[in-house]
HTML snippet that shows the backbone in 3Dmol.js (N, CA, C, O; Angstrom):
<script src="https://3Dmol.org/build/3Dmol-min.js"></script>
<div id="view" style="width:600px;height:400px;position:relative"></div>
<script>
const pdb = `
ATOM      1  N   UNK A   1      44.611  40.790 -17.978  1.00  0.00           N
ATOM      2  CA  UNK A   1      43.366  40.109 -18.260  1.00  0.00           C
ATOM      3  C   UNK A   1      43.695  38.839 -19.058  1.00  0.00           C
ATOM      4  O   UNK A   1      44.305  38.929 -20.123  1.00  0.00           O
ATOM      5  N   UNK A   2      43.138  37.174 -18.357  1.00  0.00           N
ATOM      6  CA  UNK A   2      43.862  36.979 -19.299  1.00  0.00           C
ATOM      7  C   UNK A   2      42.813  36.596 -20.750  1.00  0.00           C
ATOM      8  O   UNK A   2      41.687  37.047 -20.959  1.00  0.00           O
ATOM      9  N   UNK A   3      43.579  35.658 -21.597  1.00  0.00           N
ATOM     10  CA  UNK A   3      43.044  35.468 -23.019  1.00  0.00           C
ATOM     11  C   UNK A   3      41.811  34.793 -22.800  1.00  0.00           C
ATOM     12  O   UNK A   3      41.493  34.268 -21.733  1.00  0.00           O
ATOM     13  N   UNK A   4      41.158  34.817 -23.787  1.00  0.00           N
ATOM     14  CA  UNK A   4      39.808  33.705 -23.992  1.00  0.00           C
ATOM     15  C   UNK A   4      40.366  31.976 -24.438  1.00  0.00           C
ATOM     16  O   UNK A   4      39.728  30.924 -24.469  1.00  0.00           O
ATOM     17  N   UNK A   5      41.705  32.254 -24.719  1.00  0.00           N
ATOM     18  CA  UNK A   5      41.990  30.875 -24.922  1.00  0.00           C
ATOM     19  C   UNK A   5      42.224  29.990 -22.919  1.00  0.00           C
ATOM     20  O   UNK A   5      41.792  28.979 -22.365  1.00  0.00           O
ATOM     21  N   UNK A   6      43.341  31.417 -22.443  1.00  0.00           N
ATOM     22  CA  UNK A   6      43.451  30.520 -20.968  1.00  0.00           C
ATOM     23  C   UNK A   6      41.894  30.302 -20.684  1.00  0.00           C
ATOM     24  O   UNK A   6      41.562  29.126 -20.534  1.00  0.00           O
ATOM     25  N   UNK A   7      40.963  31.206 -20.596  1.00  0.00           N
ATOM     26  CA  UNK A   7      39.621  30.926 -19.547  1.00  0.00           C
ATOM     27  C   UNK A   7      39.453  29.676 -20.072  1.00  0.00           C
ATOM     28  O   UNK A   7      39.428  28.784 -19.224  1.00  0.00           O
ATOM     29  N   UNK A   8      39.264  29.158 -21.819  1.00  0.00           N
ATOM     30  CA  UNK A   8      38.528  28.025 -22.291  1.00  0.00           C
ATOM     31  C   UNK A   8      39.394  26.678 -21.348  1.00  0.00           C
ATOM     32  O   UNK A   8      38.876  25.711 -20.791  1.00  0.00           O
ATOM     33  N   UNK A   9      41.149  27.130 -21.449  1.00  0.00           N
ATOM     34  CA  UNK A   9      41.605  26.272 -20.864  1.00  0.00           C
ATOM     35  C   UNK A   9      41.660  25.698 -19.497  1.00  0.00           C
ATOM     36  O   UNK A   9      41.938  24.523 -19.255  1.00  0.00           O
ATOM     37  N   UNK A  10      41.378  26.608 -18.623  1.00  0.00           N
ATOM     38  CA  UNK A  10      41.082  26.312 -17.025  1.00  0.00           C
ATOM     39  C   UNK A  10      39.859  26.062 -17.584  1.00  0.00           C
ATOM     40  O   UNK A  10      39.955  24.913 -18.016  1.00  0.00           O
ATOM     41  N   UNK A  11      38.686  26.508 -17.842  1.00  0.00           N
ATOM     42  CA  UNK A  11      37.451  25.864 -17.265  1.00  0.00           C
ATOM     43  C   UNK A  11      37.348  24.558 -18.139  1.00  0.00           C
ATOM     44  O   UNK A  11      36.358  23.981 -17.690  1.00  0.00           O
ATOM     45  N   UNK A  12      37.899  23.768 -19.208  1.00  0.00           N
ATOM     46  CA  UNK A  12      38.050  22.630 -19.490  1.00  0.00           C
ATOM     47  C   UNK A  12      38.570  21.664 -18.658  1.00  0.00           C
ATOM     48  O   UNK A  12      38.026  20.578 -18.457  1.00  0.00           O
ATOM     49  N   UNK A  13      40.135  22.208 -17.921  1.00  0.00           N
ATOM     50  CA  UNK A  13      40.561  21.127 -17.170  1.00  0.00           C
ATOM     51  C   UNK A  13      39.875  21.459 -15.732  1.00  0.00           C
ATOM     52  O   UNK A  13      40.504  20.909 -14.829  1.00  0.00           O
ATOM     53  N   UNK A  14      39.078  21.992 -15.406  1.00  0.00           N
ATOM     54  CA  UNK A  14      38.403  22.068 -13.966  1.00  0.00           C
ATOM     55  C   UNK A  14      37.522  20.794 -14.532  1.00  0.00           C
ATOM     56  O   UNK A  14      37.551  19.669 -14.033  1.00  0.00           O
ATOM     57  N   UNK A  15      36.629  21.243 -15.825  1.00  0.00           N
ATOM     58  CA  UNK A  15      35.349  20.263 -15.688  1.00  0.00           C
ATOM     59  C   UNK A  15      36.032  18.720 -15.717  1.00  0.00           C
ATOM     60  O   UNK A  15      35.330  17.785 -15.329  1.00  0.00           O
ATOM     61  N   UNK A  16      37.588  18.431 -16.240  1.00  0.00           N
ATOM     62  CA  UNK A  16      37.711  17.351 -16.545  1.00  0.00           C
ATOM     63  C   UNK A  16      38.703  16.946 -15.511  1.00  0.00           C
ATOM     64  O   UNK A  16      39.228  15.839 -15.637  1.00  0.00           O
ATOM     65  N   UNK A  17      39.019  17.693 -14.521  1.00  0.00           N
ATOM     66  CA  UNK A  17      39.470  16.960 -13.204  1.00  0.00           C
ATOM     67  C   UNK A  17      38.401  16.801 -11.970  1.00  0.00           C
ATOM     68  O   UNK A  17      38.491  16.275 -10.860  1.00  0.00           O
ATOM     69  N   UNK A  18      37.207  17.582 -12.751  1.00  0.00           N
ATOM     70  CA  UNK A  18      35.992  17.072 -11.788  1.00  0.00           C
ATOM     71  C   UNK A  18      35.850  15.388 -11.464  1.00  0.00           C
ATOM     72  O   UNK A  18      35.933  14.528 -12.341  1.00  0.00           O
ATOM     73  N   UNK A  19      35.612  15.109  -9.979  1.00  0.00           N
ATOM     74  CA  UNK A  19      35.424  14.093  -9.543  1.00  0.00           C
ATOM     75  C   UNK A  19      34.025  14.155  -8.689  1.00  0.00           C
ATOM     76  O   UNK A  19      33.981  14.883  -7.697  1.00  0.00           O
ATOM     77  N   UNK A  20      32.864  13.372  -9.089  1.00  0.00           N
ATOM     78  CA  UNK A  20      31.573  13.640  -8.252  1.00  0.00           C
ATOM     79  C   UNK A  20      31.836  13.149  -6.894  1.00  0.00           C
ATOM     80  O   UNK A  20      32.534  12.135  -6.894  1.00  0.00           O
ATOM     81  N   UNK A  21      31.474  13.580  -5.715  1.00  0.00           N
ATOM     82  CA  UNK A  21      31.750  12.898  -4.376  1.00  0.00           C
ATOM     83  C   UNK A  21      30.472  11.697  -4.572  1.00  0.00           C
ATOM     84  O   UNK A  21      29.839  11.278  -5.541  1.00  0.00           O
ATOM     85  N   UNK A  22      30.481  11.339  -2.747  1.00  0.00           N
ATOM     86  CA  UNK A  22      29.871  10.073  -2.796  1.00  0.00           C
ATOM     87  C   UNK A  22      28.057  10.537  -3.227  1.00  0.00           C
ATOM     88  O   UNK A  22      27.536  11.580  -3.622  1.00  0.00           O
ATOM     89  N   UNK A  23      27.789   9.833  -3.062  1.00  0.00           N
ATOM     90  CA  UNK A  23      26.337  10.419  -4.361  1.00  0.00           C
ATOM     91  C   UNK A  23      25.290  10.538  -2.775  1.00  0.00           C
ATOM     92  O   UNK A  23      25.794  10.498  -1.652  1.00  0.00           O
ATOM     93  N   UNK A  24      23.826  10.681  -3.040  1.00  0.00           N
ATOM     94  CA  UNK A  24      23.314  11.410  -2.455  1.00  0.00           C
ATOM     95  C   UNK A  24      22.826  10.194  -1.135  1.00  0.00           C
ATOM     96  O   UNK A  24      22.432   9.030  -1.209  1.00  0.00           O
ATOM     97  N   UNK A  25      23.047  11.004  -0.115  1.00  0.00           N
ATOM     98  CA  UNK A  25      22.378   9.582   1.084  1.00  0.00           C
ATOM     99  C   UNK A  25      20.462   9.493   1.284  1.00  0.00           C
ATOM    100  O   UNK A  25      19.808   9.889   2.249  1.00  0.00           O
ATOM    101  N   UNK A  26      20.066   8.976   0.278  1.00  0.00           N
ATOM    102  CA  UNK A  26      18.521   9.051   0.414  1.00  0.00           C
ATOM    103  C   UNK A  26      18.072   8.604   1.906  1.00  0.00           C
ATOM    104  O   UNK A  26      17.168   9.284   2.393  1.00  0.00           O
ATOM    105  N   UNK A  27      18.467   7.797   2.503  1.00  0.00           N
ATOM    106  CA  UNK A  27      17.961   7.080   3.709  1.00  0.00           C
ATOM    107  C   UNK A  27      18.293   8.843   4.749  1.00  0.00           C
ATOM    108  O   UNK A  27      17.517   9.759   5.022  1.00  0.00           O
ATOM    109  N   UNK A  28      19.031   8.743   4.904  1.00  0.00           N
ATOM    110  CA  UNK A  28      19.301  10.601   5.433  1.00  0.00           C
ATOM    111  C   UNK A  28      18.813  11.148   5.448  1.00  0.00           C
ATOM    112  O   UNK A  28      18.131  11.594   6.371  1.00  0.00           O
ATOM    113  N   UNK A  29      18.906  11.447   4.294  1.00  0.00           N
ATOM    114  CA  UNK A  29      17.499  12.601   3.321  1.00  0.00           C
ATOM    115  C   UNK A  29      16.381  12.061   4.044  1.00  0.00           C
ATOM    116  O   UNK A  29      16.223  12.274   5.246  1.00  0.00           O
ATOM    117  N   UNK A  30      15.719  11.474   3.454  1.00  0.00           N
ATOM    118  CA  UNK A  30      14.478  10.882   4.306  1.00  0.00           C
ATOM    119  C   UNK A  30      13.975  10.704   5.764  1.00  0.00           C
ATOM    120  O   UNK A  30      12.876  10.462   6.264  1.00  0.00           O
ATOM    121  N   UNK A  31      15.259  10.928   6.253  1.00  0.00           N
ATOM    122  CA  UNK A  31      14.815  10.675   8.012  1.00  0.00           C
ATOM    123  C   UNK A  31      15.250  12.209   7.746  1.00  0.00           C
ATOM    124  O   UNK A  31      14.722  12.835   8.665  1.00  0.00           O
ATOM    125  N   UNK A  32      15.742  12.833   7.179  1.00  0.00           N
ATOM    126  CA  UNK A  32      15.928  14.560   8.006  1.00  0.00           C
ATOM    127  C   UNK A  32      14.753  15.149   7.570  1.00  0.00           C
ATOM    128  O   UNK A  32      14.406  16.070   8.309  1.00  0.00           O
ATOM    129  N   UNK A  33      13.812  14.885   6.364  1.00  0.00           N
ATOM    130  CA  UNK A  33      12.481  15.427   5.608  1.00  0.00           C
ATOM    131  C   UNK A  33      11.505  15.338   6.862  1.00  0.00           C
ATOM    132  O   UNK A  33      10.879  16.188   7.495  1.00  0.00           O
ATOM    133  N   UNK A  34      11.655  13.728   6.974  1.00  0.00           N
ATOM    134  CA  UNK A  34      10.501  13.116   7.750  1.00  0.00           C
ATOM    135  C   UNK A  34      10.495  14.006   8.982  1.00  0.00           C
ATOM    136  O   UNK A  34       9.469  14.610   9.294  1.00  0.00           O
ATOM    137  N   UNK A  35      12.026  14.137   9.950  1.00  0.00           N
ATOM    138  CA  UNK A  35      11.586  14.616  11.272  1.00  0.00           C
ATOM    139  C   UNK A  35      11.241  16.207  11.002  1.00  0.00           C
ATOM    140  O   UNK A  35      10.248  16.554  11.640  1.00  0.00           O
ATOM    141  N   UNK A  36      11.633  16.902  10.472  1.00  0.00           N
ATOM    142  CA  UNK A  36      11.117  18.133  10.341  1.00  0.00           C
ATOM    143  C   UNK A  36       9.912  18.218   9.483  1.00  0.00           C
ATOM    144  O   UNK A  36       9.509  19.381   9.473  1.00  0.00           O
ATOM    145  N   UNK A  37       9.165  17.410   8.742  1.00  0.00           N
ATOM    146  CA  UNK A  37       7.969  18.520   8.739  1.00  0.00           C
ATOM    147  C   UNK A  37       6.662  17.999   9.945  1.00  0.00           C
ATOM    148  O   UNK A  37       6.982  17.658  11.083  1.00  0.00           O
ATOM    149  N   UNK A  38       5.143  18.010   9.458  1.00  0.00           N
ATOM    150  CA  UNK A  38       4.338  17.660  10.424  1.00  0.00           C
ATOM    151  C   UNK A  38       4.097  16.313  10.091  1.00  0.00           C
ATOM    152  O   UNK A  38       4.522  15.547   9.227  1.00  0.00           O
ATOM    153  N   UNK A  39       3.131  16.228  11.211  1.00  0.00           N
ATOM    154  CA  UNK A  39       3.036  14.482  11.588  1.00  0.00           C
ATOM    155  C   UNK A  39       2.390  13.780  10.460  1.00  0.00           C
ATOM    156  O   UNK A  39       1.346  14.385  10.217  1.00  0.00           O
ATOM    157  N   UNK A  40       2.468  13.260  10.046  1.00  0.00           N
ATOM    158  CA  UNK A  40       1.229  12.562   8.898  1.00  0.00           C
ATOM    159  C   UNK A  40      -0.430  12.252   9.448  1.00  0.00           C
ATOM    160  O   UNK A  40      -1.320  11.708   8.794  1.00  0.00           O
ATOM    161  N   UNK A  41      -0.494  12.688  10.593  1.00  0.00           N
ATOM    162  CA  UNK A  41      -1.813  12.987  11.100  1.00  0.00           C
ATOM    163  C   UNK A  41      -2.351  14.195  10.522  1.00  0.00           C
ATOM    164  O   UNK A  41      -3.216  14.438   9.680  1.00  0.00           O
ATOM    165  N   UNK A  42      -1.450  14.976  11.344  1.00  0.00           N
ATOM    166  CA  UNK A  42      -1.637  16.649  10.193  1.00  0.00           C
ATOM    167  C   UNK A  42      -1.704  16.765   8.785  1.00  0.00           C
ATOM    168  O   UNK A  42      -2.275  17.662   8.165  1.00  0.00           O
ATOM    169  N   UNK A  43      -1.017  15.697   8.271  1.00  0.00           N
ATOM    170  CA  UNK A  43      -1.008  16.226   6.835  1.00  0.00           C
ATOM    171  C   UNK A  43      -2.171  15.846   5.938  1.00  0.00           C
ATOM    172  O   UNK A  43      -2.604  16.519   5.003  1.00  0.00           O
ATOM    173  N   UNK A  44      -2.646  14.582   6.390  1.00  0.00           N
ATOM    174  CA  UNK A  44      -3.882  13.921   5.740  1.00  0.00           C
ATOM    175  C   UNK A  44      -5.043  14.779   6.413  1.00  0.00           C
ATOM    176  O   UNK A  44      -5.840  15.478   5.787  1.00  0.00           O
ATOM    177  N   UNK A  45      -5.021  14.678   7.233  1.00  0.00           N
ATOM    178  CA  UNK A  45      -6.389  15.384   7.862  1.00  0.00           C
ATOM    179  C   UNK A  45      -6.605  16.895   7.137  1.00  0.00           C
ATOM    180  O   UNK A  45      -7.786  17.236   7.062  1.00  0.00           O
ATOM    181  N   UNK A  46      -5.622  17.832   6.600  1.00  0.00           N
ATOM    182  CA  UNK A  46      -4.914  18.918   5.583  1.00  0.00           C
ATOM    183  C   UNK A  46      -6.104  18.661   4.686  1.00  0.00           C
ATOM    184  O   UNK A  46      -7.095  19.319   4.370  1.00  0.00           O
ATOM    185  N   UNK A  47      -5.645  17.475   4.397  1.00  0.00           N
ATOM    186  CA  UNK A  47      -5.427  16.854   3.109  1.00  0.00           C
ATOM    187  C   UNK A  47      -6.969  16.524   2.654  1.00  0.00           C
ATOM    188  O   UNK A  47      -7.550  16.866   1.624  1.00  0.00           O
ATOM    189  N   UNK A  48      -7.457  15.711   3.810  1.00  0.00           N
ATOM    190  CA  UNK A  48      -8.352  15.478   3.627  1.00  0.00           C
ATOM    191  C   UNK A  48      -9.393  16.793   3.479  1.00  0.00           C
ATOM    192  O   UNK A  48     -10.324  16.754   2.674  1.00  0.00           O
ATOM    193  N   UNK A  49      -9.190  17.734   4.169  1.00  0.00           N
ATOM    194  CA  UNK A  49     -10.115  19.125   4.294  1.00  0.00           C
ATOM    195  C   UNK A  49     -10.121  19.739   3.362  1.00  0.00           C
ATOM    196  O   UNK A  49     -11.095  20.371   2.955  1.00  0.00           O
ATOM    197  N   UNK A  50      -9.037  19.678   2.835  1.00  0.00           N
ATOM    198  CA  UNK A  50      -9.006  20.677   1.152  1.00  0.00           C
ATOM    199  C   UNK A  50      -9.728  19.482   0.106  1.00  0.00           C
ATOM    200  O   UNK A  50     -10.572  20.110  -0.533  1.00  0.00           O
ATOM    201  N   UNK A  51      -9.754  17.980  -0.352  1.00  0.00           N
ATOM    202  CA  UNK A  51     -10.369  17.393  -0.698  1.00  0.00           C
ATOM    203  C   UNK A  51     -11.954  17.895  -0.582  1.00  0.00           C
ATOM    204  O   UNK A  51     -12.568  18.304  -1.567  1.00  0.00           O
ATOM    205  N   UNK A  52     -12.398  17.832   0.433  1.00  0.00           N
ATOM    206  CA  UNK A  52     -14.353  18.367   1.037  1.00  0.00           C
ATOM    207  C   UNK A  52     -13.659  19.470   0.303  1.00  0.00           C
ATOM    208  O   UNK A  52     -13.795  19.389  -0.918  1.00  0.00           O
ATOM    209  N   UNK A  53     -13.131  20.223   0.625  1.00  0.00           N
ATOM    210  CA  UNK A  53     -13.936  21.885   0.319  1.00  0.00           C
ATOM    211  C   UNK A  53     -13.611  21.535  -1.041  1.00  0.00           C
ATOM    212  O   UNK A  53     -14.709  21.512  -1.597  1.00  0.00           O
ATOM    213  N   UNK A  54     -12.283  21.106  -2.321  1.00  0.00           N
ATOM    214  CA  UNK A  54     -12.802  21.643  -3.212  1.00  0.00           C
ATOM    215  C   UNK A  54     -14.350  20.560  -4.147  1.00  0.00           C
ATOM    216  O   UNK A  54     -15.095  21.148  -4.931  1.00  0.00           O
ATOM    217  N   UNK A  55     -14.491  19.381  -3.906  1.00  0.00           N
ATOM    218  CA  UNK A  55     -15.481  18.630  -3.409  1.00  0.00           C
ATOM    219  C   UNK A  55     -17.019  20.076  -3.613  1.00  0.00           C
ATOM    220  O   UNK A  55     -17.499  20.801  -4.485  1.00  0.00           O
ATOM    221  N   UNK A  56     -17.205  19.750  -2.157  1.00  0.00           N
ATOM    222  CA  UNK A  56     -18.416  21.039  -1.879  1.00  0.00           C
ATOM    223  C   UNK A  56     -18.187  22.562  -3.323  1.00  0.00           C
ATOM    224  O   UNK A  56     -19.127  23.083  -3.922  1.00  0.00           O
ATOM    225  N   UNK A  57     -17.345  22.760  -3.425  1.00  0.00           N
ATOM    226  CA  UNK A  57     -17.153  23.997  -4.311  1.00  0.00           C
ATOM    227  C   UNK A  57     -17.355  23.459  -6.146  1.00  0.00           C
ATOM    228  O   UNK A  57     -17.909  24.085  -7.050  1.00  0.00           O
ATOM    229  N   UNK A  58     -16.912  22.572  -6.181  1.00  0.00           N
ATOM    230  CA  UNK A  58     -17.296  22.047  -7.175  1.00  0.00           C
ATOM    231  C   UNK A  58     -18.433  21.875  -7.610  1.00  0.00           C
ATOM    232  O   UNK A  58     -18.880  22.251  -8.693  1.00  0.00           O
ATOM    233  N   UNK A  59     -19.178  21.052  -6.430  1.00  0.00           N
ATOM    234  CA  UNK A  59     -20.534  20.711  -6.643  1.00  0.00           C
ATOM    235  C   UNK A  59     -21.676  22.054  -6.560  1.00  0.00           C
ATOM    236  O   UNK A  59     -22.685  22.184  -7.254  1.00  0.00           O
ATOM    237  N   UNK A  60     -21.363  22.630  -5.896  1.00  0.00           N
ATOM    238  CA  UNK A  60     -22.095  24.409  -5.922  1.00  0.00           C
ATOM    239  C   UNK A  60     -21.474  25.321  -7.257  1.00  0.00           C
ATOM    240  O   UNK A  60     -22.387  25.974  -7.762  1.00  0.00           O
ATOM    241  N   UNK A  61     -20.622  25.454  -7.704  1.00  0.00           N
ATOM    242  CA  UNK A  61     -20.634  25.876  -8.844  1.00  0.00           C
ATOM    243  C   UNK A  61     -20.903  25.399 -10.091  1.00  0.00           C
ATOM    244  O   UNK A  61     -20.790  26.078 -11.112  1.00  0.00           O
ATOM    245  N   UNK A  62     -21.277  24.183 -10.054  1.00  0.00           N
ATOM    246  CA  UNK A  62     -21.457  22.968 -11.161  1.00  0.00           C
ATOM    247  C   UNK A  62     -23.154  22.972 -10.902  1.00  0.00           C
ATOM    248  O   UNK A  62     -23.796  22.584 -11.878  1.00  0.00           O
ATOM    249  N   UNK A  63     -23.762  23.274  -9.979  1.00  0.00           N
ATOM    250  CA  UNK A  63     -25.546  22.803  -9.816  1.00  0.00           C
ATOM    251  C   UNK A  63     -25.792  24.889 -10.211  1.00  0.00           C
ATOM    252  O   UNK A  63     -26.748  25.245 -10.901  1.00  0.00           O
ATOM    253  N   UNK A  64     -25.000  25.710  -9.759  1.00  0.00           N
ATOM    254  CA  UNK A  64     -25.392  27.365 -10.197  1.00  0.00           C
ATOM    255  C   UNK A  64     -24.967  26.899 -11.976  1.00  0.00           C
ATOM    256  O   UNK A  64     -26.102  26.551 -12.302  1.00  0.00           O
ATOM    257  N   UNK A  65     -24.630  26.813 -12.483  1.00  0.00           N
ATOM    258  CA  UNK A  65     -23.840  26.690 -13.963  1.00  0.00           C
ATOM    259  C   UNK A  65     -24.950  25.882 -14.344  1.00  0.00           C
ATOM    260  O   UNK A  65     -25.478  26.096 -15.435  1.00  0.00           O
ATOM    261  N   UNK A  66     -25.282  25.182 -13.761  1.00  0.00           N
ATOM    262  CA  UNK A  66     -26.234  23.924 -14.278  1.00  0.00           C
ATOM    263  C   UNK A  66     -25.936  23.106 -15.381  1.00  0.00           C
ATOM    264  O   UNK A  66     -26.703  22.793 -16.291  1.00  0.00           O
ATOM    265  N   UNK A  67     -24.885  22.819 -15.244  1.00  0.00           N
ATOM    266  CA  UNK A  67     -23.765  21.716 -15.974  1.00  0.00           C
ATOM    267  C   UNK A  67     -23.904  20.128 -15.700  1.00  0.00           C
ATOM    268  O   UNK A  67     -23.890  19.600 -14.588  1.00  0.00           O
ATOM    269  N   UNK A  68     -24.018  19.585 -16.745  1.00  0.00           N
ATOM    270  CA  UNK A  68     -23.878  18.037 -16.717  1.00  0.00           C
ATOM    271  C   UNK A  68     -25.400  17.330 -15.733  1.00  0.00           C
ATOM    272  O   UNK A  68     -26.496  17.862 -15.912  1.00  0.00           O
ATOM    273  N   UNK A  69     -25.297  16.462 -15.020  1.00  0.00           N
ATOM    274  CA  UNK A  69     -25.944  15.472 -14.293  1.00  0.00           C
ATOM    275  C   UNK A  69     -26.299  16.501 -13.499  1.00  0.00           C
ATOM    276  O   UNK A  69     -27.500  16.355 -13.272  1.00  0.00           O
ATOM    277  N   UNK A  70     -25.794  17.704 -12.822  1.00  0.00           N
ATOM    278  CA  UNK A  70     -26.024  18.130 -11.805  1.00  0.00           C
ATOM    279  C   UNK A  70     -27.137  19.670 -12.109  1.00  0.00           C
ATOM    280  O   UNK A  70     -27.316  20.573 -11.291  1.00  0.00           O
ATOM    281  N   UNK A  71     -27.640  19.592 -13.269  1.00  0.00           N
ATOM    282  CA  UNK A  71     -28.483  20.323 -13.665  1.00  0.00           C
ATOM    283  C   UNK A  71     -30.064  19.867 -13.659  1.00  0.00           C
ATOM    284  O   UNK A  71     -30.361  18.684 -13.829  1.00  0.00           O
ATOM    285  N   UNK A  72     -30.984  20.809 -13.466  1.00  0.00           N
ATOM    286  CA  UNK A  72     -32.540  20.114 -12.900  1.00  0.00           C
ATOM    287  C   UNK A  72     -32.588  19.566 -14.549  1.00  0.00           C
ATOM    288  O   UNK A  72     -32.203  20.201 -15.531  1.00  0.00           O
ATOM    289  N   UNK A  73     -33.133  18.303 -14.524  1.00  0.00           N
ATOM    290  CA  UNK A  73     -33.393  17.685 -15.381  1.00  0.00           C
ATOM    291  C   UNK A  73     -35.006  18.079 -16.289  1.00  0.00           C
ATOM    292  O   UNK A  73     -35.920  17.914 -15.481  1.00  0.00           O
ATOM    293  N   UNK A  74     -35.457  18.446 -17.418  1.00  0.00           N
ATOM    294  CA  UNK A  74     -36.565  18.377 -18.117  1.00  0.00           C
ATOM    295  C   UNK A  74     -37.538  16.898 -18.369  1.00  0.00           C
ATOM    296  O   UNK A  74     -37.243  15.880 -18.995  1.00  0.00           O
ATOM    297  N   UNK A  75     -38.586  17.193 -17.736  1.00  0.00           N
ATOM    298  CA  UNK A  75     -39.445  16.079 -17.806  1.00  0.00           C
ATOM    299  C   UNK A  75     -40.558  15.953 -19.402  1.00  0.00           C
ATOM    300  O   UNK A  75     -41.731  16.322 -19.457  1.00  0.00           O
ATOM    301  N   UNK A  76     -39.853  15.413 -20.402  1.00  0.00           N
ATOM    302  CA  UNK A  76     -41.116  15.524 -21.625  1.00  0.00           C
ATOM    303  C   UNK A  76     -42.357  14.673 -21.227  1.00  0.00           C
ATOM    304  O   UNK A  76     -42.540  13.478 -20.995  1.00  0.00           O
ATOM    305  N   UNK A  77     -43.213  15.907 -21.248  1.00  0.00           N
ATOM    306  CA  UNK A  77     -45.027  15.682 -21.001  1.00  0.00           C
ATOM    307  C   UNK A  77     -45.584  15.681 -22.744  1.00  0.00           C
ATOM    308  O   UNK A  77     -45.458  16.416 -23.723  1.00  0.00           O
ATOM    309  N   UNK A  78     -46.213  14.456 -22.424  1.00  0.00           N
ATOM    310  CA  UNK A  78     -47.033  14.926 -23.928  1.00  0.00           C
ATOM    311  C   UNK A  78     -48.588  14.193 -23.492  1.00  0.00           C
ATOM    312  O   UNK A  78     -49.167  13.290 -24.096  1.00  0.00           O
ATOM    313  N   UNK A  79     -49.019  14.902 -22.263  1.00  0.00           N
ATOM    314  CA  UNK A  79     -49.982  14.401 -21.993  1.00  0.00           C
ATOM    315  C   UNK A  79     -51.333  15.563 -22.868  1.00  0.00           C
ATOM    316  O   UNK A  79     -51.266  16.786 -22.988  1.00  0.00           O
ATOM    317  N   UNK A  80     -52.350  14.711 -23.307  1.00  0.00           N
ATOM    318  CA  UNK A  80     -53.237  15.180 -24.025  1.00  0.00           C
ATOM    319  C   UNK A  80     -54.694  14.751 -23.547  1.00  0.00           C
ATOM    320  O   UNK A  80     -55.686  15.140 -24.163  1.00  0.00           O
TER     321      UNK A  80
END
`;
const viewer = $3Dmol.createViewer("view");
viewer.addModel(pdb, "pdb");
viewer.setStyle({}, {cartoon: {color: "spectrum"}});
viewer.zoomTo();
viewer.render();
</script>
């Protein structure tokens, strides 16, 4: 088994003969993202649908709660 001094010593000179390769190819990346997922037709139109619904859900739990602007408003009568 060996010592705690060799381990400190290999994993020092590993980290310090580390050399980073060539760094990351974004343009790559980006065309391999792009062709695999869906079209950007699909995704906005998604996108857009979850917008309405939480939209609509908002506004129905906000007029039941009767919160803010969206609560029936009180008319003061002081007719005599």
């Amino acid at each position: 088994m060996p010592s705690d001094d060799d381990v400190s010593r290999t994993i020092r000179e590993g980290v310090q003969a580390w050399q980073p390769s060539r760094g990351a190819d974004w343009p790559d990346l980006l065309t391999r993202i792009a062709g695999s997922g869906p079209s950007a037709l699909v995704l906005y139109s998604a996108a857009s649908a979850a917008l309405v619904v939480i939209l609509v859900v908002a506004f129905l739990v906000g007029s039941d709660l009767q919160i803010g602007a969206l609560a029936p408003q009180s008319i003061p009568s002081h007719l005599h």
